[in-house]
mmCIF file as gemmi writes it, N, C-alpha and C atoms, coordinates in Angstrom:
data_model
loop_
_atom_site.group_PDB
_atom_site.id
_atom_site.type_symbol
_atom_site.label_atom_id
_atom_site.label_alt_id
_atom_site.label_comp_id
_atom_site.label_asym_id
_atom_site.label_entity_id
_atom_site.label_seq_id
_atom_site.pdbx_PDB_ins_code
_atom_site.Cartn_x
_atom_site.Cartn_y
_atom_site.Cartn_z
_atom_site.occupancy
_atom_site.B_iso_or_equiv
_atom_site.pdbx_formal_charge
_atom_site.auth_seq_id
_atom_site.auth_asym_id
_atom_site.pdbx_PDB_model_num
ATOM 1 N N . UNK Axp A 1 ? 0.845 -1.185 0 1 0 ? 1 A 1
ATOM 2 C CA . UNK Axp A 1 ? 0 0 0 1 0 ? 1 A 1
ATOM 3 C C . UNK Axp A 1 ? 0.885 1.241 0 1 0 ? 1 A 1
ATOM 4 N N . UNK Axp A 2 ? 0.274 2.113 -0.965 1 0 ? 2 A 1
ATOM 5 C CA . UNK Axp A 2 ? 1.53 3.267 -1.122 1 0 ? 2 A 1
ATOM 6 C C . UNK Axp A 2 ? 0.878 4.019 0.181 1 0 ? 2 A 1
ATOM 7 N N . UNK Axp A 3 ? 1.962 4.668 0.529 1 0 ? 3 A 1
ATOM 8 C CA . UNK Axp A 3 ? 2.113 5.993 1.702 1 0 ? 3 A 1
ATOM 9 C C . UNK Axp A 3 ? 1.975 7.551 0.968 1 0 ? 3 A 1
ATOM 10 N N . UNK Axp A 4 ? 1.823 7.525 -0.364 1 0 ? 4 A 1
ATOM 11 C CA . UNK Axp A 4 ? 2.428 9.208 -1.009 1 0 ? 4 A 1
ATOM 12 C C . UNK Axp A 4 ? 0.972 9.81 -0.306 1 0 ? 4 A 1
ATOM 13 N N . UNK Axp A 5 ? -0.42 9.124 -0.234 1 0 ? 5 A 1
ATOM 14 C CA . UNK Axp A 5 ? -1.155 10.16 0.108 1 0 ? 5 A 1
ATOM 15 C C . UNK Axp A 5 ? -0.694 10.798 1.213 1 0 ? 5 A 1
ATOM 16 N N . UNK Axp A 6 ? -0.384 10.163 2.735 1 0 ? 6 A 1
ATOM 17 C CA . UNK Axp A 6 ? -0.119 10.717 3.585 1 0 ? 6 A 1
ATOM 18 C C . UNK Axp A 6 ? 1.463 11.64 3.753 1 0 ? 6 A 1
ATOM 19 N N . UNK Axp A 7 ? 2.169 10.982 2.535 1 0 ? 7 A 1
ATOM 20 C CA . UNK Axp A 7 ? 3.387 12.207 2.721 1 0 ? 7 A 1
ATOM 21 C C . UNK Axp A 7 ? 3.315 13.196 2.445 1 0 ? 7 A 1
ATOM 22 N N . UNK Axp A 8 ? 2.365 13.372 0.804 1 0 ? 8 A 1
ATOM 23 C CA . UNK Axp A 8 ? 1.867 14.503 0.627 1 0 ? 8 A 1
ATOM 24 C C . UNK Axp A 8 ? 1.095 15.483 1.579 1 0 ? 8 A 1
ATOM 25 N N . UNK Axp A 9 ? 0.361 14.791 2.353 1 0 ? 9 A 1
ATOM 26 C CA . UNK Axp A 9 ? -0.31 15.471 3.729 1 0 ? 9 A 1
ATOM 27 C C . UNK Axp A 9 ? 0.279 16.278 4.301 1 0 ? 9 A 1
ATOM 28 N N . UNK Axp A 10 ? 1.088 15.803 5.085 1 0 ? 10 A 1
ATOM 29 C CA . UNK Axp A 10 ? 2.069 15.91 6.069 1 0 ? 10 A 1
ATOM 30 C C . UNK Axp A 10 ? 2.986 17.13 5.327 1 0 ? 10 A 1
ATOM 31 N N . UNK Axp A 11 ? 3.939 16.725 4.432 1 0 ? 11 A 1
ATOM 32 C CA . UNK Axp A 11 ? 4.951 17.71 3.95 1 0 ? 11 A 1
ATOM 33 C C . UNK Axp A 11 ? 3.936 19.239 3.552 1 0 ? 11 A 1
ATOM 34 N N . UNK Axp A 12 ? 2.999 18.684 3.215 1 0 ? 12 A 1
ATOM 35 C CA . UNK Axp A 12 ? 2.464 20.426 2.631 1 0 ? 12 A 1
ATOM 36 C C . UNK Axp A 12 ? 0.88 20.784 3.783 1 0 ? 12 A 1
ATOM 37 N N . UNK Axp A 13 ? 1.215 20.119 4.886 1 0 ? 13 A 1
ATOM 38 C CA . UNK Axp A 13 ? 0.278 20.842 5.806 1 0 ? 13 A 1
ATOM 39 C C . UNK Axp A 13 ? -1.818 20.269 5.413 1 0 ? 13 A 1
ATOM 40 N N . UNK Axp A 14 ? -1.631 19.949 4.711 1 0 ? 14 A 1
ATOM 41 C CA . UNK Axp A 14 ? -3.197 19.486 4.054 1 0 ? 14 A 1
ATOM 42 C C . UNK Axp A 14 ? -4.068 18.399 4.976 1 0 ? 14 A 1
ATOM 43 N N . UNK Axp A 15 ? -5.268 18.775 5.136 1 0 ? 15 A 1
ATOM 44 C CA . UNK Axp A 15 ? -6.061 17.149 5.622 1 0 ? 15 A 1
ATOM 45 C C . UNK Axp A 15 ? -6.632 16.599 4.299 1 0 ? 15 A 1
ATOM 46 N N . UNK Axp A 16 ? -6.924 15.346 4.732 1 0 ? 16 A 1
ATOM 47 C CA . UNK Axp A 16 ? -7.284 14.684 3.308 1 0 ? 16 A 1
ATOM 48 C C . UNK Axp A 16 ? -8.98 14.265 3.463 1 0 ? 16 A 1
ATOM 49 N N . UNK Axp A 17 ? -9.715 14.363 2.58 1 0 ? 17 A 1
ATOM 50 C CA . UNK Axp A 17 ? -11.341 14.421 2.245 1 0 ? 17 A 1
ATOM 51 C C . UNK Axp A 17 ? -11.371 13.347 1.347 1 0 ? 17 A 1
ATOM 52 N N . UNK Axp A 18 ? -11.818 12.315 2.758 1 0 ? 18 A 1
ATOM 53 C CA . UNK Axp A 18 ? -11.786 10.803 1.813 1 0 ? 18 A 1
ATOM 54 C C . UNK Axp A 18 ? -13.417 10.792 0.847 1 0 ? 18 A 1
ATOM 55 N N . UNK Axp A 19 ? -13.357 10.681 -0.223 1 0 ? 19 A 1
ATOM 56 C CA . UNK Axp A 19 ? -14.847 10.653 -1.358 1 0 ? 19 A 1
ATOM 57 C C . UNK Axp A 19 ? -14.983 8.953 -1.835 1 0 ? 19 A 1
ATOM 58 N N . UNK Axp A 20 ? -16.633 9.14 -1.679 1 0 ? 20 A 1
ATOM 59 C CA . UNK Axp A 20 ? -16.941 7.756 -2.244 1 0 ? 20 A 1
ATOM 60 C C . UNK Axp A 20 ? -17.585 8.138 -3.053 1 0 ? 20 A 1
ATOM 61 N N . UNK Axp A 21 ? -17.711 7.875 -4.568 1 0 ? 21 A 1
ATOM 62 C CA . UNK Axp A 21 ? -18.356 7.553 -5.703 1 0 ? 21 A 1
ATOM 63 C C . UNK Axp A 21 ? -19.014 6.552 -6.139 1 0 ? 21 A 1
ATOM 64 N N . UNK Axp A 22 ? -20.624 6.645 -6.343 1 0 ? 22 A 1
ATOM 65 C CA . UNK Axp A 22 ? -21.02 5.553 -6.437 1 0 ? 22 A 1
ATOM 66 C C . UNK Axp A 22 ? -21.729 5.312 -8.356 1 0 ? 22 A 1
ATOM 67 N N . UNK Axp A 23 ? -21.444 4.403 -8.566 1 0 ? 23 A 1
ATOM 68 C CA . UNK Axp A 23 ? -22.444 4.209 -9.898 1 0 ? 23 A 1
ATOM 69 C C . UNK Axp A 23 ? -23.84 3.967 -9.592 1 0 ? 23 A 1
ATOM 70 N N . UNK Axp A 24 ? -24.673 4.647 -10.433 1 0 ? 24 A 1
ATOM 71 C CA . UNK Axp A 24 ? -26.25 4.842 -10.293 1 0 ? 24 A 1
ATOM 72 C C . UNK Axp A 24 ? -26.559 4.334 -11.61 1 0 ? 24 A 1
ATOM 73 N N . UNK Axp A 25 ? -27.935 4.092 -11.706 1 0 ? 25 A 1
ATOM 74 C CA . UNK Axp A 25 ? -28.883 4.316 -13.072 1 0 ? 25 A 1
ATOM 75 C C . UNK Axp A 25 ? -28.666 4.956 -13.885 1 0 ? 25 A 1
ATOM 76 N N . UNK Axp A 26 ? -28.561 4.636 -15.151 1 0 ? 26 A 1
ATOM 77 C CA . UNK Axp A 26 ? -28.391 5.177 -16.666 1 0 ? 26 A 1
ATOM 78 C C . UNK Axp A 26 ? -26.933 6.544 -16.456 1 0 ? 26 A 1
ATOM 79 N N . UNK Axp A 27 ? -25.8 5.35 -15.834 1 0 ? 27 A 1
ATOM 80 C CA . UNK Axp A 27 ? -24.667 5.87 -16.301 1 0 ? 27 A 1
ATOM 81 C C . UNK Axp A 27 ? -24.683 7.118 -15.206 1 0 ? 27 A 1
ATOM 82 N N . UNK Axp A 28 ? -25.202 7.327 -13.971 1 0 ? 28 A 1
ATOM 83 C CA . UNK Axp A 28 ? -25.054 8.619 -13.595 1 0 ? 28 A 1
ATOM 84 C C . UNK Axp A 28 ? -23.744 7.688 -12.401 1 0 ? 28 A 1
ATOM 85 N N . UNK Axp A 29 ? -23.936 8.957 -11.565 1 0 ? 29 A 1
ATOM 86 C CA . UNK Axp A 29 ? -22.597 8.822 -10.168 1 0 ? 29 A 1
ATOM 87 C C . UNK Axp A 29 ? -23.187 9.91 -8.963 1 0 ? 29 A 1
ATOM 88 N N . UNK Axp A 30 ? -23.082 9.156 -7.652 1 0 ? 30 A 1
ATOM 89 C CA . UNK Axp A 30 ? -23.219 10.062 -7.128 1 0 ? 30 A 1
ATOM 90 C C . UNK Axp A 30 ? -21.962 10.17 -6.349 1 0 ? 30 A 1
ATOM 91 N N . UNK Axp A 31 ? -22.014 11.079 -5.872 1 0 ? 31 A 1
ATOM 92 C CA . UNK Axp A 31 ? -20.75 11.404 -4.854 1 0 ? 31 A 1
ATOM 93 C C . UNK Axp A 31 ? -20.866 11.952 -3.268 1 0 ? 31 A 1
ATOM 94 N N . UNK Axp A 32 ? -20.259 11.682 -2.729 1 0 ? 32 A 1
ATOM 95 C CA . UNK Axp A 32 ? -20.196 11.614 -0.771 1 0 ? 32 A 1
ATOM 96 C C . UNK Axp A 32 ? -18.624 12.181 -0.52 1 0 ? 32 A 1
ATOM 97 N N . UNK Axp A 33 ? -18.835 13.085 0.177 1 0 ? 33 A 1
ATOM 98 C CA . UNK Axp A 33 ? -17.604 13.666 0.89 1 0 ? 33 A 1
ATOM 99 C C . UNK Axp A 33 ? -17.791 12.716 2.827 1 0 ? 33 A 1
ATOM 100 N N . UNK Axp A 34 ? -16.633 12.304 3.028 1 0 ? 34 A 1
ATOM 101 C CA . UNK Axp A 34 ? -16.576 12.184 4.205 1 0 ? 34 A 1
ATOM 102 C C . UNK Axp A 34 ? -15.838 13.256 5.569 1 0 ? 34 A 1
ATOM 103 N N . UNK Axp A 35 ? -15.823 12.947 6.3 1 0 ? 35 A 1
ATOM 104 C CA . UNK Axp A 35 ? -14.978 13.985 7.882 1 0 ? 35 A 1
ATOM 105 C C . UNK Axp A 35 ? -13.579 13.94 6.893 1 0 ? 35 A 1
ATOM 106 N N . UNK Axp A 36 ? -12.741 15.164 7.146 1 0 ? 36 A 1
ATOM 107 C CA . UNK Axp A 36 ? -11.868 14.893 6.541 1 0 ? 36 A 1
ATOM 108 C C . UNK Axp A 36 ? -10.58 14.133 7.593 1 0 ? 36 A 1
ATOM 109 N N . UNK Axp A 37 ? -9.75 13.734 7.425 1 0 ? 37 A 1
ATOM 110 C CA . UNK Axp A 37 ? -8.321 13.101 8.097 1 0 ? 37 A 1
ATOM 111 C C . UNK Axp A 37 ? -7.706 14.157 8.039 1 0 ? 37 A 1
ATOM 112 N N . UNK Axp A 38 ? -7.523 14.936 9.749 1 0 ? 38 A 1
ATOM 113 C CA . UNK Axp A 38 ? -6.82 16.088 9.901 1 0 ? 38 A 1
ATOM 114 C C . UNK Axp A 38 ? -5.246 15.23 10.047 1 0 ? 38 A 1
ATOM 115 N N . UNK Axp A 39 ? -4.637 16.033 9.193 1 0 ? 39 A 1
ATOM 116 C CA . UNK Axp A 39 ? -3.452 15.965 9.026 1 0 ? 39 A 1
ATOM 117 C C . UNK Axp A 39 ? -2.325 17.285 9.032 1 0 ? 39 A 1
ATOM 118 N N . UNK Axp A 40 ? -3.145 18.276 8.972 1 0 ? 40 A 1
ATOM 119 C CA . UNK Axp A 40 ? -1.919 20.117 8.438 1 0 ? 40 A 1
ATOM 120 C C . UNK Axp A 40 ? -1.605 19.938 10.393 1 0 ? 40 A 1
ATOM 121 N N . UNK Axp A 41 ? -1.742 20.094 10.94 1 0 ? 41 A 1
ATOM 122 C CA . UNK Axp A 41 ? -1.157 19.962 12.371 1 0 ? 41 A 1
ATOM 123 C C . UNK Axp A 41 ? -0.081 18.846 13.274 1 0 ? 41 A 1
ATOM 124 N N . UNK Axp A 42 ? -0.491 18.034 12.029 1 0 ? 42 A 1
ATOM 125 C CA . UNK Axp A 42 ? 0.643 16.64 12.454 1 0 ? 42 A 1
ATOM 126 C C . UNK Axp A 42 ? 2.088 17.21 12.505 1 0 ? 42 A 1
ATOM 127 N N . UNK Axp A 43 ? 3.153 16.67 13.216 1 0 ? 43 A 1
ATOM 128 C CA . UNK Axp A 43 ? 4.547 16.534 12.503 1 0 ? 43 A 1
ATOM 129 C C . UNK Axp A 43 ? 4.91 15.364 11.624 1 0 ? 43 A 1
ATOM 130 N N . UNK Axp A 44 ? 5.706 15.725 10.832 1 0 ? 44 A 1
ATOM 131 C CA . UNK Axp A 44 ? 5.943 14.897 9.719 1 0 ? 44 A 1
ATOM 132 C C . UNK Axp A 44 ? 7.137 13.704 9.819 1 0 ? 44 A 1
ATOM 133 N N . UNK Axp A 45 ? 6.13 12.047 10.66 1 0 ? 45 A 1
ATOM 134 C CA . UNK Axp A 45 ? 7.199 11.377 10.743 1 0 ? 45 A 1
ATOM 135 C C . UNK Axp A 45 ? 6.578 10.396 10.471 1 0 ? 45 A 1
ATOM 136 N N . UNK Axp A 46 ? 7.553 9.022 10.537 1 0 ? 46 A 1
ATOM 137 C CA . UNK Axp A 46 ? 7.544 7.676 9.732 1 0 ? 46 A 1
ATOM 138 C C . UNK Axp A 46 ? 5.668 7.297 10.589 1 0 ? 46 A 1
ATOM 139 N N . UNK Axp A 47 ? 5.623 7.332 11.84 1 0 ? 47 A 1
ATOM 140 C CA . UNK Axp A 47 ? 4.555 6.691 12.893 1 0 ? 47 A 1
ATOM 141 C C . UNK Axp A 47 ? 3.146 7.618 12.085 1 0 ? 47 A 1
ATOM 142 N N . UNK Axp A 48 ? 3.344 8.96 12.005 1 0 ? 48 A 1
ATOM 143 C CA . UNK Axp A 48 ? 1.893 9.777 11.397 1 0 ? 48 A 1
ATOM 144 C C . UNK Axp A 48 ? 1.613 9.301 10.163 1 0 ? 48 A 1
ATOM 145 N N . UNK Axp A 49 ? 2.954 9.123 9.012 1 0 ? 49 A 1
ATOM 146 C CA . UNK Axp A 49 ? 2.671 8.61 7.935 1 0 ? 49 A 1
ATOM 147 C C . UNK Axp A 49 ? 1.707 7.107 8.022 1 0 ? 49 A 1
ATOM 148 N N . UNK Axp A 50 ? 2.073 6.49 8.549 1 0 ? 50 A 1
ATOM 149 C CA . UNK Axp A 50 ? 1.689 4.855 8.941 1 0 ? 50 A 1
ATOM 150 C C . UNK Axp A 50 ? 0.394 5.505 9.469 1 0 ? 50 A 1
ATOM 151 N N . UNK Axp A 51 ? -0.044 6.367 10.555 1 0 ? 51 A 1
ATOM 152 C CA . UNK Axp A 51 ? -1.262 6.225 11.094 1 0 ? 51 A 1
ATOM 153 C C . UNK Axp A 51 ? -2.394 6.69 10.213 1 0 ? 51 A 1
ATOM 154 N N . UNK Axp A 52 ? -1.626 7.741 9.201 1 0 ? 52 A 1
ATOM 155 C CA . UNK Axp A 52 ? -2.704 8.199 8.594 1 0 ? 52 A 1
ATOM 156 C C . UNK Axp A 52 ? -2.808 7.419 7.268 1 0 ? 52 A 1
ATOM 157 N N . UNK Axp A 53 ? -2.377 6.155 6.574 1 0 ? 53 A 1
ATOM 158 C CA . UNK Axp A 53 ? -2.31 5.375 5.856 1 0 ? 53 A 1
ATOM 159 C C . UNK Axp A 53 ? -3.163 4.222 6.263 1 0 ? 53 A 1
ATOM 160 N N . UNK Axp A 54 ? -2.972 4.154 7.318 1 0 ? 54 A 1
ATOM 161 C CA . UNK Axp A 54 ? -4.358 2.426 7.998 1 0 ? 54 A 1
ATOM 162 C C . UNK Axp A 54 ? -5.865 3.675 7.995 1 0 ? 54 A 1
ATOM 163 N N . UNK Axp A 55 ? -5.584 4.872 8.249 1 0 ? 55 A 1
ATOM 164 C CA . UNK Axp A 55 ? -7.024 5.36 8.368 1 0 ? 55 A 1
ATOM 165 C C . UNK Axp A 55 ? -7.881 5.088 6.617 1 0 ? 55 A 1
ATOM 166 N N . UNK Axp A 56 ? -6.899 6.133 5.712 1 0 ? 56 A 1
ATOM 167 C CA . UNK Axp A 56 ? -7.397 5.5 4 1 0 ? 56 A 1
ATOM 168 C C . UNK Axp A 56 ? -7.817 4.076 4.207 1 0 ? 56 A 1
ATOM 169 N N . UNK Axp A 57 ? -7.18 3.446 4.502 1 0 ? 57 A 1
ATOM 170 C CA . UNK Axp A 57 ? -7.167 1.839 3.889 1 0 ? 57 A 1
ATOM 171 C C . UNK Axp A 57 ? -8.56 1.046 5.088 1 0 ? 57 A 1
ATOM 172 N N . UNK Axp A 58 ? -8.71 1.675 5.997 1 0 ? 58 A 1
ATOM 173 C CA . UNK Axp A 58 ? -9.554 1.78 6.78 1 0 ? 58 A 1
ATOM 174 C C . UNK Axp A 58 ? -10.897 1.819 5.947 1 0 ? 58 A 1
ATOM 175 N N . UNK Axp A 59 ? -10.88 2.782 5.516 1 0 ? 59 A 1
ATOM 176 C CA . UNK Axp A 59 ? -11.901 4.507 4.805 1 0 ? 59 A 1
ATOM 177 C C . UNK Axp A 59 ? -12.401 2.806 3.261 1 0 ? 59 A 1
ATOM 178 N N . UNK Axp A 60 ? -11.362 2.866 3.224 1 0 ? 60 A 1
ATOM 179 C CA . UNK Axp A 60 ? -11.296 1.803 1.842 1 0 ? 60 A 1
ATOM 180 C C . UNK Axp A 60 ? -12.382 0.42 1.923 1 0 ? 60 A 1
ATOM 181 N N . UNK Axp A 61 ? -11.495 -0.187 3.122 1 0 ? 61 A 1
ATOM 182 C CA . UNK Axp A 61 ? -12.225 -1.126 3.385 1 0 ? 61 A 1
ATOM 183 C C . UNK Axp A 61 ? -13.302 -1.153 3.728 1 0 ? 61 A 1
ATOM 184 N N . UNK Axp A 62 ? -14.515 -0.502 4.615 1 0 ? 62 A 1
ATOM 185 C CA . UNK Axp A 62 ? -15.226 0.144 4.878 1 0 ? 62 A 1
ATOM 186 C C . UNK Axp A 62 ? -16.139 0.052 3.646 1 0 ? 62 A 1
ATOM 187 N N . UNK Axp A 63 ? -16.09 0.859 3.034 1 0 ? 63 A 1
ATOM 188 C CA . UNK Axp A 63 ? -16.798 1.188 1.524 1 0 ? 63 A 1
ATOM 189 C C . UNK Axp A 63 ? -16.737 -0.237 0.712 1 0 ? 63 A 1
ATOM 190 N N . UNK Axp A 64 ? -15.706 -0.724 0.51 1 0 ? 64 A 1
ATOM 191 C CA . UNK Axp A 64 ? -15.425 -1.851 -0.589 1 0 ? 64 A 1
ATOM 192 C C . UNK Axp A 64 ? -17.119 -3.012 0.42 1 0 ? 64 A 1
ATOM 193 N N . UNK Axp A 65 ? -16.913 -3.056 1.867 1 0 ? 65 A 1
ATOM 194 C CA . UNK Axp A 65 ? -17.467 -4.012 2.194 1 0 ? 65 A 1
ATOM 195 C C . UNK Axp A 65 ? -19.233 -3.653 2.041 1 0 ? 65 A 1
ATOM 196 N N . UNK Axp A 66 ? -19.229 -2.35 2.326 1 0 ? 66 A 1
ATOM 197 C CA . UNK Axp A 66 ? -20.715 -2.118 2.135 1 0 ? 66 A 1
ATOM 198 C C . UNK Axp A 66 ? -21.766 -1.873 0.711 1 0 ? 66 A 1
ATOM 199 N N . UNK Axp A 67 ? -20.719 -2.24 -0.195 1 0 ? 67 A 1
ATOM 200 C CA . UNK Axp A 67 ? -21 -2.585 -1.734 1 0 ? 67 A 1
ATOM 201 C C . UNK Axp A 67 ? -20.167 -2.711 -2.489 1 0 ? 67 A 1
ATOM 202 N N . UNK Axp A 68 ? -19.678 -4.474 -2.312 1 0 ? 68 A 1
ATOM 203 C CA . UNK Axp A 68 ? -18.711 -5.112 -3.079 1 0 ? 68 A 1
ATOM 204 C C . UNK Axp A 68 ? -18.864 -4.663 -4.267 1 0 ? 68 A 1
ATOM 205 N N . UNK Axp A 69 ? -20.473 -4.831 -5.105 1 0 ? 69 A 1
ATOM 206 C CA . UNK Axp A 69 ? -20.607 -4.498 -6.409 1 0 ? 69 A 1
ATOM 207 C C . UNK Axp A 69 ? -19.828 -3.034 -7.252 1 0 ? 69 A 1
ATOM 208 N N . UNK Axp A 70 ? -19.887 -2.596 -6.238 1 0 ? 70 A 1
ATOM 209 C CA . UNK Axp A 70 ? -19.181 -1.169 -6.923 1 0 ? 70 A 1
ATOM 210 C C . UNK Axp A 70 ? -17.513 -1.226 -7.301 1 0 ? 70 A 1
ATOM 211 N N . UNK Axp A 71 ? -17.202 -2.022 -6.787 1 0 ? 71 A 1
ATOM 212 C CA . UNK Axp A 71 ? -15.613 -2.029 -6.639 1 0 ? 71 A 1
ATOM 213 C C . UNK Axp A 71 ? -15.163 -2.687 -8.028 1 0 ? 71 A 1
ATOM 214 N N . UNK Axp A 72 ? -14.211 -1.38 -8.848 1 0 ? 72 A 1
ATOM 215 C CA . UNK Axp A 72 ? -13.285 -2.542 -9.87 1 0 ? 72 A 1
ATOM 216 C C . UNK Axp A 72 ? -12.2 -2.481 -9.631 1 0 ? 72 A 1
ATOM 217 N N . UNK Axp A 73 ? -11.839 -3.704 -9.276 1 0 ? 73 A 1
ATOM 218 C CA . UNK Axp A 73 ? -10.058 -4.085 -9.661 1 0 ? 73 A 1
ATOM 219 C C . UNK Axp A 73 ? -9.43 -3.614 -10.924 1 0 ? 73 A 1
ATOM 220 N N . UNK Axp A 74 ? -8.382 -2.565 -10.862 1 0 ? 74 A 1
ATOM 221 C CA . UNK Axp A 74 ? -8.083 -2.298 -11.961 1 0 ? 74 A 1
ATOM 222 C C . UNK Axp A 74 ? -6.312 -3.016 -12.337 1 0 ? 74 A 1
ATOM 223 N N . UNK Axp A 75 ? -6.105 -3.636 -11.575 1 0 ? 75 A 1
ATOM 224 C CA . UNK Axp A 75 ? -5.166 -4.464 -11.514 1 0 ? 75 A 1
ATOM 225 C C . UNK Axp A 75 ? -5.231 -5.834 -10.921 1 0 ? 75 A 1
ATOM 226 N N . UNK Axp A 76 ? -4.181 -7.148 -11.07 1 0 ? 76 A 1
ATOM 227 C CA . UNK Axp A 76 ? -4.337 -8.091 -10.566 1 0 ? 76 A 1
ATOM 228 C C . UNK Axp A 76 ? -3.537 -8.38 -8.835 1 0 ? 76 A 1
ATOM 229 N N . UNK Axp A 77 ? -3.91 -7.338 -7.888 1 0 ? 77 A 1
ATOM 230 C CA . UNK Axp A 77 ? -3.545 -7.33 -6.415 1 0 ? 77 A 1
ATOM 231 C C . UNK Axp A 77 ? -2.228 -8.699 -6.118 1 0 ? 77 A 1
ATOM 232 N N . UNK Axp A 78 ? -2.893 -9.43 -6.484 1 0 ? 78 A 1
ATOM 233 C CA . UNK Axp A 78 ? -2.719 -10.559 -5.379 1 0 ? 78 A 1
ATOM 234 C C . UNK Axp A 78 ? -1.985 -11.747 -6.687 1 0 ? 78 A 1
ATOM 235 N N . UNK Axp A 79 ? -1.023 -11.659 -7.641 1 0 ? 79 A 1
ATOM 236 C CA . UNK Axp A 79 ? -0.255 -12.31 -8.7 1 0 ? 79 A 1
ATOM 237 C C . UNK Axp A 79 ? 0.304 -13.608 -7.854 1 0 ? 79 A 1
């Protein structure tokens, strides 16, 4: 699992606004903003990077489980 979201965080002060997109009827999408992951107040080290990386993947899992159907693999994960 890459870390750049949360380095990017961290190095330039930003929180991150995890979004779920969903596919609807005749091709539409809706979209959901979540709480954002305060991050511009952190200091920038190996432990914040890691904490704020299980929160995404958290955020991820979460969503993937409450409608598998939506989810595409756009790669083969697990070779």
């Amino acid at each position: 699992t890459t870390t750049l979201p949360a380095q990017i965080a961290l190095k330039y002060k930003l929180d991150i606004v995890p979004v779920y997109i969903k596919r609807t009827k005749n091709n539409n999408f809706q979209m959901e903003l979540f709480q954002p992951i305060e991050c511009k107040y952190l200091k920038e080290s190996e432990e914040e990077k890691i904490n704020i990386t299980l929160k995404l993947n958290r955020f991820l899992e979460e969503m993937i489980l409450k409608d598998p159907g939506q989810w595409i693999w756009t790669h083969n994960r697990w070779k």
